[in-house]
C-alpha positions in Angstrom: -263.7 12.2 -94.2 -262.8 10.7 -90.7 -261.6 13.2 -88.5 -258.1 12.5 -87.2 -256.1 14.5 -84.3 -253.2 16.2 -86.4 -249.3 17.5 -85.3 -246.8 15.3 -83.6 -248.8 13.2 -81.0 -249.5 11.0 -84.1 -248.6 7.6 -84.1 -244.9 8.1 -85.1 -245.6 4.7 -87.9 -245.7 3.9 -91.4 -249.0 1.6 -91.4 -250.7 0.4 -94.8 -255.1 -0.2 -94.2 -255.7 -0.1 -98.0 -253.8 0.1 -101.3 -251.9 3.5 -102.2 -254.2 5.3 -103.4 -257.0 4.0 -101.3 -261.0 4.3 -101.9 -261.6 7.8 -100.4 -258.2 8.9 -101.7 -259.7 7.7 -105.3 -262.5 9.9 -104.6 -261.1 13.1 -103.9 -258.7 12.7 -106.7 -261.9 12.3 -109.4 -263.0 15.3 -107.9 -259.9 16.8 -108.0 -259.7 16.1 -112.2 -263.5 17.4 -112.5 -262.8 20.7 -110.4 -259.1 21.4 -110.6 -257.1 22.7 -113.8 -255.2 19.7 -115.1 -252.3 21.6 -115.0 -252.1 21.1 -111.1 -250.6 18.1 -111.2 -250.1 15.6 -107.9 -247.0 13.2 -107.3 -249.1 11.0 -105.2 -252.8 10.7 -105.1 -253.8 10.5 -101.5 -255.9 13.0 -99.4 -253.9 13.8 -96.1 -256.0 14.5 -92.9 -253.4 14.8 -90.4 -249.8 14.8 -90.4 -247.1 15.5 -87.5 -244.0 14.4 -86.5 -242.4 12.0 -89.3 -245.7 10.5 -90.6 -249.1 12.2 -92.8 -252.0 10.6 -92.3 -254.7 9.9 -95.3 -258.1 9.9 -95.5 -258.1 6.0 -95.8 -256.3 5.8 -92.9 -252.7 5.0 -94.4 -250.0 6.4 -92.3 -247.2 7.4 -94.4 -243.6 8.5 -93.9 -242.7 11.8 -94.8 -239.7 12.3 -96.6 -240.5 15.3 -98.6 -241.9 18.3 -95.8 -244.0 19.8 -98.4 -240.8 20.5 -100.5 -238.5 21.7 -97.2 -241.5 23.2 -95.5 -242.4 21.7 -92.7 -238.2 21.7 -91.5 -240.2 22.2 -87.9 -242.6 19.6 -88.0 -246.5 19.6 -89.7 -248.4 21.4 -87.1 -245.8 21.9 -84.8 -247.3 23.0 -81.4 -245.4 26.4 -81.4 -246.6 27.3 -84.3 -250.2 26.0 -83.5 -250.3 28.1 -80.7 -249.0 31.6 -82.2 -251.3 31.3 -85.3 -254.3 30.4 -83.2 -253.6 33.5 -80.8 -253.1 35.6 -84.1 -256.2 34.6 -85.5 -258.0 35.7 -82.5 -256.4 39.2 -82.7 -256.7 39.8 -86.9 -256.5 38.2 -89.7 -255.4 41.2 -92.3 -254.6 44.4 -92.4 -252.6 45.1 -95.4 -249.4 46.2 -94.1 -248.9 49.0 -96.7 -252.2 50.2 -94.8 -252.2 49.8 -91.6 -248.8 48.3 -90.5 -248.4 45.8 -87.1 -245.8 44.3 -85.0 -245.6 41.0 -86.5 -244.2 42.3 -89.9 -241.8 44.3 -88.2 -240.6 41.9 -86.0 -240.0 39.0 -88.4 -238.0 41.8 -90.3 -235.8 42.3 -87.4 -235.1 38.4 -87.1 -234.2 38.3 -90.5 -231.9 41.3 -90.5 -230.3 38.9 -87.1 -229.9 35.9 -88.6 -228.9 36.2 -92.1 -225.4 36.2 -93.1 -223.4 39.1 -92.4 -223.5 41.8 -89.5 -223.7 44.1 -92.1 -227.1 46.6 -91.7 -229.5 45.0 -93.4 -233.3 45.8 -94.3 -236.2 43.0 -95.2 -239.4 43.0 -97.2 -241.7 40.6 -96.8 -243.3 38.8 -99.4 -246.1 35.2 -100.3 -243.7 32.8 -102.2 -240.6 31.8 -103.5 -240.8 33.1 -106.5 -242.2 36.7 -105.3 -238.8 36.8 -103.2 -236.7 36.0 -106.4 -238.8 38.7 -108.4 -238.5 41.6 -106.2 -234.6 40.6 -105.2 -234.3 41.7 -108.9 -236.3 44.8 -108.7 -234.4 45.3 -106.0 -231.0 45.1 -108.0 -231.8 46.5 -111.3 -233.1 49.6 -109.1 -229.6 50.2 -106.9 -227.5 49.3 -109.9 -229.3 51.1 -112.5 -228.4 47.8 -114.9 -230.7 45.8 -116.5 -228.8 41.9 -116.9 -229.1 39.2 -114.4 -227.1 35.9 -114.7 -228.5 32.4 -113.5 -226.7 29.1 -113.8 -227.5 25.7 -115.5 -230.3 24.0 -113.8 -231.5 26.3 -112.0 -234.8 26.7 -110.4 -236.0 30.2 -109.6 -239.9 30.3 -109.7 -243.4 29.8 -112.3 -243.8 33.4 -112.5 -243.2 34.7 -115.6 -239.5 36.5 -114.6 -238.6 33.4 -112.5 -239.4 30.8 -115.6 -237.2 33.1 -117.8 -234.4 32.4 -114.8 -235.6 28.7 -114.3 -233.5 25.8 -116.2 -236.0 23.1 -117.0 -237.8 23.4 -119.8 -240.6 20.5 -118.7 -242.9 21.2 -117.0 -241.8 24.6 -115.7 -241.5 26.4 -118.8 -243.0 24.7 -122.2 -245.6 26.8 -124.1 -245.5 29.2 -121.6 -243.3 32.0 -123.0 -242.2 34.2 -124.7 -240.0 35.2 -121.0 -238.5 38.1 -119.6 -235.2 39.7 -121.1 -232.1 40.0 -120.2 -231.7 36.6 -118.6 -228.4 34.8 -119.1 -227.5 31.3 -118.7 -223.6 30.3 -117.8 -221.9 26.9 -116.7 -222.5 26.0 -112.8 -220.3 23.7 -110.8 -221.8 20.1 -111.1 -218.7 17.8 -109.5 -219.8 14.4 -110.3 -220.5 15.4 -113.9 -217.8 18.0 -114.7 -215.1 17.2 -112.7 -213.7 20.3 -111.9 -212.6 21.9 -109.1 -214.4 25.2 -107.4 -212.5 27.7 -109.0 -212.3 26.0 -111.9 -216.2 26.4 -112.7 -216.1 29.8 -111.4 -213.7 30.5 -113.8 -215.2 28.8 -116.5 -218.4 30.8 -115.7 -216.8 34.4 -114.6 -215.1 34.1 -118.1 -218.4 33.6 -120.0 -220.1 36.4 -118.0 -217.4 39.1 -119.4 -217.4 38.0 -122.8 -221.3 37.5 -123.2 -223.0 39.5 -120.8 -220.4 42.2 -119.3 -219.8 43.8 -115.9 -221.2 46.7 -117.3 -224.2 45.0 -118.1 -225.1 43.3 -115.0 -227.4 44.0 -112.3 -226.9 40.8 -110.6 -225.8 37.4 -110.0 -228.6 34.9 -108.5 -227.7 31.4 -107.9 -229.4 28.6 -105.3 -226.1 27.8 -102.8 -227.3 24.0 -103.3 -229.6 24.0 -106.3 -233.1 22.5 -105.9 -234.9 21.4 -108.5 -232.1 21.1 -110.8 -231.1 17.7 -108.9 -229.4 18.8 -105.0 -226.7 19.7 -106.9 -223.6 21.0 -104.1 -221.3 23.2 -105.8 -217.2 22.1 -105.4 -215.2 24.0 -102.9 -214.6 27.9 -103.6 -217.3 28.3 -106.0 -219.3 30.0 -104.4 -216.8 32.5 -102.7 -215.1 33.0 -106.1 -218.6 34.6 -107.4 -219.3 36.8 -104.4 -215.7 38.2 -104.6 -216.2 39.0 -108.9 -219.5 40.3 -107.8 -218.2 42.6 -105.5 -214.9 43.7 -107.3 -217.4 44.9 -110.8 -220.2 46.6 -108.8 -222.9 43.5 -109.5 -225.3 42.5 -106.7 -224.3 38.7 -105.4 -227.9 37.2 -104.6 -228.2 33.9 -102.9 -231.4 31.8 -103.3 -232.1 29.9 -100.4 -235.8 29.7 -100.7 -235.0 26.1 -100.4 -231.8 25.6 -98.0 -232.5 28.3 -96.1 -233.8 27.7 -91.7 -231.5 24.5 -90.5 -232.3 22.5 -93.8 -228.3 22.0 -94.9 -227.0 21.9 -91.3 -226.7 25.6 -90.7 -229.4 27.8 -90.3 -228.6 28.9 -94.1 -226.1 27.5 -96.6 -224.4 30.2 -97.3 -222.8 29.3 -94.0 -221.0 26.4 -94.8 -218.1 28.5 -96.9 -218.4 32.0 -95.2 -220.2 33.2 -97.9 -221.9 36.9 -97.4 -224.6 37.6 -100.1 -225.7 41.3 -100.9 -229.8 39.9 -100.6 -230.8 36.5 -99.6 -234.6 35.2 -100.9 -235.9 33.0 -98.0 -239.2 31.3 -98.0 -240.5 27.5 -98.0 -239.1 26.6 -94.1 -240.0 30.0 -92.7 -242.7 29.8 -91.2 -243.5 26.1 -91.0 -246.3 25.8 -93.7 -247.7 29.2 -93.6 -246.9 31.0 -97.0 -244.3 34.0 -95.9 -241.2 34.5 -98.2 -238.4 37.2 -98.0 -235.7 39.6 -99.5 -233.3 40.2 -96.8 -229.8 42.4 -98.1 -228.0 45.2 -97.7 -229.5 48.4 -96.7 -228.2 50.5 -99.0 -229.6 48.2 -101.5 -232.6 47.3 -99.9 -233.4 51.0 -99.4 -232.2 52.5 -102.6 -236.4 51.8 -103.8 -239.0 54.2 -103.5 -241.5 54.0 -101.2 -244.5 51.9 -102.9 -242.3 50.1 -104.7 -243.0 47.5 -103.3 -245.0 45.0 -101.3 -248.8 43.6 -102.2 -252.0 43.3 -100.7 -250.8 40.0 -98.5 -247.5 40.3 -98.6 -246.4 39.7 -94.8 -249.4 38.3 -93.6 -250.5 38.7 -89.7 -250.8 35.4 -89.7 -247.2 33.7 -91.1 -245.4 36.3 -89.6 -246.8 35.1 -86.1 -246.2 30.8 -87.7 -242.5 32.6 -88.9 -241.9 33.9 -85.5 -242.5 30.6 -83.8 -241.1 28.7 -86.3 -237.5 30.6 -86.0 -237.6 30.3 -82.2 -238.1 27.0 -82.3 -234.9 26.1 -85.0 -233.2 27.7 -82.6 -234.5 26.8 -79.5 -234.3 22.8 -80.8 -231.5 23.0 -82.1 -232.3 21.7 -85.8 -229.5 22.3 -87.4 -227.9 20.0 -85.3 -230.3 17.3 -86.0 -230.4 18.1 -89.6 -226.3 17.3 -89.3 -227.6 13.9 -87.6 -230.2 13.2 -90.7 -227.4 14.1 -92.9 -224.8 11.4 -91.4 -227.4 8.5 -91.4 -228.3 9.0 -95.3 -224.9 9.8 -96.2 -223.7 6.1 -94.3 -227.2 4.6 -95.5 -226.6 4.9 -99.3 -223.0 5.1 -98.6 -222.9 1.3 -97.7 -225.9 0.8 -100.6 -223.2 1.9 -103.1 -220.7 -0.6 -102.1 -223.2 -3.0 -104.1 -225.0 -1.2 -106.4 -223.3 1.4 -108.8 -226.6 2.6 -110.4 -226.1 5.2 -107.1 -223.8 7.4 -109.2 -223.6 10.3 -106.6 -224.5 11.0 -103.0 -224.4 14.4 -102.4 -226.2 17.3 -100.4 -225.7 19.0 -97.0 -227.3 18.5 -93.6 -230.8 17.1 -94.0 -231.1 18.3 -98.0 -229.5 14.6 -99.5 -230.0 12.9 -102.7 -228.8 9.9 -104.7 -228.2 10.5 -108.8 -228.9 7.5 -110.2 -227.5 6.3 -113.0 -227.4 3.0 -115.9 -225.3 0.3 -114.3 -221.0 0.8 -115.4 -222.1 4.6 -116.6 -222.9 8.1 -115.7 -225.8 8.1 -118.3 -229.8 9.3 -116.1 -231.6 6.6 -115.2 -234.5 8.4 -114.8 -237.0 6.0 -115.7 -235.8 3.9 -112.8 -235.5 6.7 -110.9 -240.2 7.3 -111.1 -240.2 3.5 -110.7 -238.4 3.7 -107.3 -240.6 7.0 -106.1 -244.0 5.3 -107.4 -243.0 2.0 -105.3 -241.8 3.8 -102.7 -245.3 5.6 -102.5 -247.3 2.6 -102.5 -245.4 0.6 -99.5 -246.1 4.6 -97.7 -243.2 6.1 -97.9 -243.8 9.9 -99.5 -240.3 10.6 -101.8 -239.8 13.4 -104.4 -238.0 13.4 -107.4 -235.6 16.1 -108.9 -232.6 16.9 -111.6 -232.6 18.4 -115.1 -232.1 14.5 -116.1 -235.2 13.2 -113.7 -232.7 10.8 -112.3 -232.4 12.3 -108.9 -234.5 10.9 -105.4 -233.9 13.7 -103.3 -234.6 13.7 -99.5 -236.2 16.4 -97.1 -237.4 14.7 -94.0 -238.8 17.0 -91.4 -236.3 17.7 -89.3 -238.4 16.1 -86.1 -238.7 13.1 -87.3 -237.0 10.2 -85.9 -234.3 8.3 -86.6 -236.6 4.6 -86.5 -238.7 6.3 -88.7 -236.0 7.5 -91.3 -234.4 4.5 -91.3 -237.6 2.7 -92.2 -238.4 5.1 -95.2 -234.4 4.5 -96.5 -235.0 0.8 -96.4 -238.1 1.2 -98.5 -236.7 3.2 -101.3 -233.8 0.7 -101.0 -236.6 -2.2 -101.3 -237.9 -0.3 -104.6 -234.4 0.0 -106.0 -233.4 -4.2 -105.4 -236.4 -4.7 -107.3 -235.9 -2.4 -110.6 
């Protein structure tokens, strides 16, 4: 494979050598299907060798735009030089310990960051974790242990993890889910706020849900409530006005830990360092993970400390939980959404998709709904004159989008949802180019 110089001093352009995929991307991927389980499945074929800035580059020698960040990983940039630096240096030092074993400063200290920047000046506590999903797990150990009650709530389409806990919580049966069970107990599913499709207002769904809660489930009952403060997977879906807020304040009033899921909002993402931000809104724990340590896998449970604390000591943690490693990438990585200022440019991203497809629209009503916060947009798209998922024109639009090298995810219970998560140091040129593409794709289905 030809050896390429990675992080942002790439070219900052989308440039097309071959086809998508080309030759040596082919390669790999017959490799890939002769070595990998076919379960690991790949939205678009090509073998990256480098990637910085705005742009990956593949082995072919295809330089693509990045409008995914590794699912709102790389907020900071693919190899961002901070980040370079303090893993390199870490490296040099150790690469493990086990903290349970022999603890070290770096754990500690990205604790104490976390306690700093989460919401609330509450005290707070943090355990560190590998993924996503381990943060969403343990935020429920966490709450079933304090409240000495077994029931969580989740909302419709939600995405919470592949573990076997976090599918139970997860909304979409394919291909999170099917043939996988049976899943955890006491899991319960109520109405979320979805404004283009149910109309109502904030406290409208939070009543419609609150209600269902104490008639199905009961205060009582409830350990906690978990819900993603703009949900993910289920299609960028932004709850209306006071939604949020409404469920923190039942949480509180009946004794039920509020948790907050911002594995994939959280670190300058939605404009704010985390969404919960945007309304005020304090959870009792917050997961974090994805954007925390720009590509390293770290993930958290940040809350309360009379919650955090209230488990034994062993209860929990794992054998790389809080790696030496991402806590020095997590460390660099927070200093430099601060020290850059990305939630400001994620506001900038935000303004030039919003008037991007917000002119589109004018002209084409298969855009049913624009919708997201800061740098975490999507477009719903729809049948022409309806609100009915278009989602097979929604995988035509990604696939051409991918061949003219432009990298684009898809999302939404209904598949009918393009969502974008361009890292937030890519440029505006370069953003614009990768809009007009998928624009391109859409005038042609």
């Amino acid at each position: 494979m030809t050896a390429v110089t990675g992080g942002p001093s790439l070219p900052q352009e989308r440039k097309l050598v071959t086809s998508i995929p080309g030759p040596k991307s082919q390669e790999l991927l017959a490799r890939k299907n002769a070595a990998v389980a076919s379960g690991v499945g790949v939205a678009l074929p090509v073998s990256i060798v480098a990637a910085g800035g705005g742009v990956m580059v593949d082995v072919d020698g295809n330089s693509l735009i990045d409008l995914g960040s590794g699912i709102a990983v790389t907020g900071v940039g693919n190899s961002a030089p901070a980040v370079v630096e303090a893993v390199t240096n870490q490296v040099q030092q150790f690469t493990h310990t086990c903290f349970t074993v022999t603890p070290y400063e770096g754990y500690v200290a990205v604790a104490e960051k976390l306690n700093e920047v989460t919401p609330g000046d509450h005290e707070k506590r943090s355990a560190l974790f590998n993924s996503g999903a381990e943060a969403v797990e343990n935020a429920i150990k966490i709450a079933r242990h304090y409240t000495k009650k077994n029931a969580v709530v989740v909302f419709d389409h939600a995405y919470h993890g592949r573990t076997n806990l976090t599918m139970g919580m997860t909304a979409k049966n394919i291909p999170y889910k099917d043939g996988f069970g049976p899943f955890a107990p006491e899991v319960y599913r109520v109405p979320t706020s979805y404004p283009f499709r149910d109309g109502l207002s904030g406290a409208d769904a939070a009543s419609v849900a609150l209600s269902q809660i104490e008639k199905q489930v009961g205060a009582g009952n409830l350990a906690a409530i978990i819900i993603e403060p703009i949900q993910g997977e289920g299609g960028f879906i932004a709850p209306a006005e006071g939604f949020l807020p409404a469920l923190q304040e039942w949480a509180t009033a009946n004794n039920v830990v509020f948790i907050l899921d911002e594995v994939q909002t959280g670190f300058a993402r939605t404009g704010d360092l985390f969404a919960a931000n945007h309304e005020g809104v304090v959870p009792d724990l917050v997961t974090t993970a994805k954007g925390i340590a720009g590509g390293l896998p770290l993930s958290a449970v940040t809350g309360r400390a009379e919650i955090m604390d209230s488990a034994h000591a062993g209860g929990l943690g794992g054998t790389y939980a809080g790696s030496p490693i991402a806590c020095a990438a997590a460390l660099a990585t927070i200093d430099t959404y601060e020290r850059e200022n990305l939630t400001e440019r994620a506001r900038e991203i935000g303004a030039i998709i919003d008037d991007f497809f917000g002119e589109l629209q004018k002209s084409d009503d298969r855009i049913g709904d624009i919708r997201g916060r800061g740098a975490m947009k999507a477009i719903e798209l729809v049948e022409s004159g309806s609100q009915k998922p278009a989602a097979a024109l929604t995988g035509a639009i990604a696939k051409a989008a991918g061949e003219q090298a432009v990298v684009v995810l898809t999302c939404g219970t209904f598949g009918n949802v393009i969502r974008f998560l361009p890292p937030l140091s890519i440029s505006d040129e370069l953003l614009r180019e990768g809009l007009q593409v998928v624009a391109d794709a859409l005038a042609a289905n």
